[in-house]
Structures are given as structure tokens and as C-alpha cells.
C-alpha positions as a Markdown table, in Angstrom:
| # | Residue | x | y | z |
|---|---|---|---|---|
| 1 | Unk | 7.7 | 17.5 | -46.8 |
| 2 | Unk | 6.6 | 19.0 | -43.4 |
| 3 | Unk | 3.3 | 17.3 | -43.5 |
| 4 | Unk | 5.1 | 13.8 | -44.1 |
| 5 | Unk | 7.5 | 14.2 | -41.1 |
| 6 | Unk | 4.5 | 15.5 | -38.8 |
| 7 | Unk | 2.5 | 12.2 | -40.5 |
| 8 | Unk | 6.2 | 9.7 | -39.2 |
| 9 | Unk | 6.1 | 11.4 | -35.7 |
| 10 | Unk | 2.4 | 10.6 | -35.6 |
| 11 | Unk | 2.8 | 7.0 | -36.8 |
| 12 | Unk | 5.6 | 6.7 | -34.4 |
| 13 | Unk | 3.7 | 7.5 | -31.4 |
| 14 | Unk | 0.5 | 5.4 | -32.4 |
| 15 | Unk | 2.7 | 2.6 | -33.2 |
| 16 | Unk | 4.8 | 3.0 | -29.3 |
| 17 | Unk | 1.4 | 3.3 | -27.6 |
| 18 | Unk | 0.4 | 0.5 | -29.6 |
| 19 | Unk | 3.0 | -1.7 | -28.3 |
| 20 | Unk | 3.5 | -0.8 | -25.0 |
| 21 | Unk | 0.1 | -0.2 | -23.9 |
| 22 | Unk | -1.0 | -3.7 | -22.9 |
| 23 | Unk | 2.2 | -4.4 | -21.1 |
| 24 | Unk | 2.0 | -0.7 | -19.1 |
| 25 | Unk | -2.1 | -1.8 | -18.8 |
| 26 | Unk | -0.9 | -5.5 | -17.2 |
| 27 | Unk | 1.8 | -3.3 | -14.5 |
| 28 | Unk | -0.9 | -0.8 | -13.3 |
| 29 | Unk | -3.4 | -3.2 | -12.5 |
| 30 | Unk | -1.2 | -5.5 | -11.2 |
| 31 | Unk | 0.4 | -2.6 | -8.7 |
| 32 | Unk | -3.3 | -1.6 | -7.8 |
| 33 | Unk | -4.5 | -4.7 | -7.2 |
| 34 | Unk | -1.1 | -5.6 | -4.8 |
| 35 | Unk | -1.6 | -2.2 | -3.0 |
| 36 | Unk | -5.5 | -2.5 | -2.5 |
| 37 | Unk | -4.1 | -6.2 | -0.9 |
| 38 | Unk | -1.3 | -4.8 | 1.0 |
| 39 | Unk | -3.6 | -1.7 | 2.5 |
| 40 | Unk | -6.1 | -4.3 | 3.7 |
| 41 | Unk | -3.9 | -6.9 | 5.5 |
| 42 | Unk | -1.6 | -4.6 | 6.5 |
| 43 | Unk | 1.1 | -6.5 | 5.2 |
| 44 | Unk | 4.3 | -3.8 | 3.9 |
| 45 | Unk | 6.5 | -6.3 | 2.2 |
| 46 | Unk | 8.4 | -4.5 | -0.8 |
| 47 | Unk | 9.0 | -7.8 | -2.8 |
| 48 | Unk | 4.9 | -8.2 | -2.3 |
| 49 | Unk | 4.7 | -5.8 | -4.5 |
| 50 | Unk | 7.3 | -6.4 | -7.7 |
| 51 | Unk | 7.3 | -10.4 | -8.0 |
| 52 | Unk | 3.2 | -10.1 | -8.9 |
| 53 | Unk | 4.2 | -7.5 | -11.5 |
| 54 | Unk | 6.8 | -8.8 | -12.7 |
| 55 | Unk | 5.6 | -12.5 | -13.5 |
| 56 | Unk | 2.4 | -10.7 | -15.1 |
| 57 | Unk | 4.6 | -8.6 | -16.9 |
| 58 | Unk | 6.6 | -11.3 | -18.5 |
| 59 | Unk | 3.6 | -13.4 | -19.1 |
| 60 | Unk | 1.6 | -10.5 | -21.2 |
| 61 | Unk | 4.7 | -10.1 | -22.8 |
| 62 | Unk | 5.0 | -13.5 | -23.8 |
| 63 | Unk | 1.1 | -13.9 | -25.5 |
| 64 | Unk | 0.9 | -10.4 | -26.9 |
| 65 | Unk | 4.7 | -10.8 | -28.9 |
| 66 | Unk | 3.3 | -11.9 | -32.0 |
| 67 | Unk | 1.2 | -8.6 | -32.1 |
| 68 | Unk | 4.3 | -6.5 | -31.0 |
| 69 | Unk | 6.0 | -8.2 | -33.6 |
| 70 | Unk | 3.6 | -7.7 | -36.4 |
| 71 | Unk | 2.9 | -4.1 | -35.5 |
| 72 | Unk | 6.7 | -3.5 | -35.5 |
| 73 | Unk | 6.8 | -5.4 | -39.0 |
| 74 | Unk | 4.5 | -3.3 | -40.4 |
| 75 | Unk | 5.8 | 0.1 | -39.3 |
| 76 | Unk | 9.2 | -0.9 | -40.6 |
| 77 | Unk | 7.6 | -1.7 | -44.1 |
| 78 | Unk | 5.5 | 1.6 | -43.7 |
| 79 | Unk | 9.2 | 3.6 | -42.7 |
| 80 | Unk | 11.3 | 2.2 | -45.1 |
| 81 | Unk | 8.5 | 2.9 | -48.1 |
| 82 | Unk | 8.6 | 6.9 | -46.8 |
| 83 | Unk | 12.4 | 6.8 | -47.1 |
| 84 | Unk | 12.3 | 7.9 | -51.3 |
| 85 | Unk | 9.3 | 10.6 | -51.1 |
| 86 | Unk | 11.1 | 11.9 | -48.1 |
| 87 | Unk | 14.7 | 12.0 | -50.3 |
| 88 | Unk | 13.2 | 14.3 | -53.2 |
């Protein structure tokens, strides 16, 4: 019983980095790339820096949904198939 709760934790936090990874990927390089810009021009604008990474954000959002979704699908068959051997 303790291994199959340690194995849901497990497959809970592979399936969140799963899923959040290429949006979290998309806002650091984004952030590094606008910073790198700012340091060499100088210029210290603070929307500079959150309209790039937000748009890119939204937009690797957008194309990698249908992953998220399918992932999510999966882990919610996978969950509600442990629900009996984790009842007994």
C-alpha cells in the first residue's frame, strides 16, 4: 500500500514537470534573452521585460495544449484505475 502511494506521488511529479516544463523553459529564455538586451542597450524599461514573456508564454501554451492535454488525459485514466487496489 505504501509503495503504491510513494509510486502516485512519483507519477504526480513526473506528470507536473511534464507539463509545465516547456512553458517554465519558454519564460527563462525569454527573461534571459530580454535582460542580456536590456544590459547591452542600457535600456531599463519594466514592461521591456514582461510583454516578450508573456506573448511567448501564451504562444507555447497555445502549440504545446494538445500534449498537456493528453498527458493530463492519461494521468487521470492512470489515477482513477489506482483508486480500487488502493481501497482494499
Amino acid at each position: 500500500m505504501e509503495g503504491q502511494l510513494v509510486g502516485l506521488a512519483m507519477d504526480t511529479f513526473k506528470t507536473t514537470l511534464i507539463i509545465s516544463m516547456p512553458v517554465l523553459i519558454a519564460g527563462l529564455g525569454a527573461g534571459l534573452l530580454v535582460s542580456i538586451f536590456q544590459a547591452t542597450t542600457q535600456i531599463n524599461e519594466m514592461t521591456l521585460s514582461f510583454v516578450p514573456k508573456i506573448i511567448l508564454v501564451a504562444v507555447v501554451v497555445i502549440f504545446t495544449m494538445p500534449m498537456m492535454m493528453n498527458t493530463m488525459k492519461d494521468f487521470t485514466i492512470r489515477m482513477f484505475d489506482l483508486i480500487p487496489l488502493i481501497a482494499q
